[in-house]
C-alpha positions in Angstrom: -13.9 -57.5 -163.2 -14.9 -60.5 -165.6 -15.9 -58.6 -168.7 -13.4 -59.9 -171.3 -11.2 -62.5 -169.0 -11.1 -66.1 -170.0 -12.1 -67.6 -166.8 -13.4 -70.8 -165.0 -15.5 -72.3 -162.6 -17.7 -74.7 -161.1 -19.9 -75.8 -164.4 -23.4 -74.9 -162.6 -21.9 -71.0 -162.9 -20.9 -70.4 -166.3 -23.6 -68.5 -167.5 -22.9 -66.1 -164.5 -19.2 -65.9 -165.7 -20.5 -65.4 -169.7 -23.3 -62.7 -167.8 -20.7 -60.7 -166.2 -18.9 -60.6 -169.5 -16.1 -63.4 -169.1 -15.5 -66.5 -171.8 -15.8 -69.8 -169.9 -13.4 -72.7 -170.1 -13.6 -75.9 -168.5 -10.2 -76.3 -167.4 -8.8 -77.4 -164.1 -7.0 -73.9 -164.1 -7.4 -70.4 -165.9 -4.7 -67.6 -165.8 -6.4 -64.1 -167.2 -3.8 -61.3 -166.8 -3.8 -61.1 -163.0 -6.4 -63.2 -162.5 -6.3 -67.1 -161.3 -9.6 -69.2 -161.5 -10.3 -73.1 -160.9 -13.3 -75.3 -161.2 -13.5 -76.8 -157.5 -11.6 -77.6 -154.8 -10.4 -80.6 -156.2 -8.0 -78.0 -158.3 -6.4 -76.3 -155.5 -2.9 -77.4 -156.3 -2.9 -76.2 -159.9 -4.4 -73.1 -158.6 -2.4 -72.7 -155.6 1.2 -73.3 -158.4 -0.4 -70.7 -161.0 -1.3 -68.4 -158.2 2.0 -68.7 -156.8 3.7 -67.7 -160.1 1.8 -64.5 -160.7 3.0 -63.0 -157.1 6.8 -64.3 -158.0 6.2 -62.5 -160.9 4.9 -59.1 -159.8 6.9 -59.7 -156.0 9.8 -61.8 -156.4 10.9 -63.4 -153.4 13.7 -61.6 -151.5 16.9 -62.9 -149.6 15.1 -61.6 -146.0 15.7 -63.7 -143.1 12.2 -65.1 -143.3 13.2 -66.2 -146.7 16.8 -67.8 -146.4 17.3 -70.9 -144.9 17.3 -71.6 -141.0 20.8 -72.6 -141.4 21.8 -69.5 -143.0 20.0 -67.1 -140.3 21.2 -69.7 -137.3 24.5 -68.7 -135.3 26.2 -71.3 -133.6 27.8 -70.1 -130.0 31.9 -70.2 -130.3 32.9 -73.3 -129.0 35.0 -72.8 -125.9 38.6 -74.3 -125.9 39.1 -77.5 -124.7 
C-alpha cells in the first residue's frame, strides 16, 4: 500500500513508512494519488480539506435532497384566503 507513495506521519514512524516502501515528508499534509496522510491530530483540518477534495473529485457532490438547501427541499402549506 506504501511502497512508492510520498507519505507522512507522526516523526517517531518514519522509518516504518521508508520500511514499507514509502518516501517520508514532514509536512502537516501529504496527498499520494488516492491517498491522504497527516502528522497528528493537530492536522486534522488540512487533512480533513485534502481528503474532502479527493472524494469531490472521484464523487462529485449531487443536487439530491440531502444535498440542496433546506429551503429548497421545504414546502410551505398554501396560505388560505383571507
Amino acid at each position: 500500500m506504501l511502497r512508492g507513495r510520498t507519505v507522512t506521519t507522526v516523526a517517531k514512524c518514519q522509518f516504518d513508512a521508508e520500511g514499507g516502501g514509502a518516501t517520508y515528508v514532514d509536512q502537516a499534509v501529504v496527498v499520494s494519488g488516492n491517498l491522504v496522510t497527516a502528522r497528528t491530530w493537530h492536522d486534522n483540518a488540512p487533512f480533513m480539506r485534502e481528503f474532502m477534495k479527493l472524494l469531490n473529485k472521484v464523487a462529485p457532490p449531487s443536487a439530491t435532497p440531502a444535498t440542496q438547501p433546506v429551503a429548497a427541499r421545504t414546502t410551505r402549506p398554501a396560505q388560505a384566503p383571507a
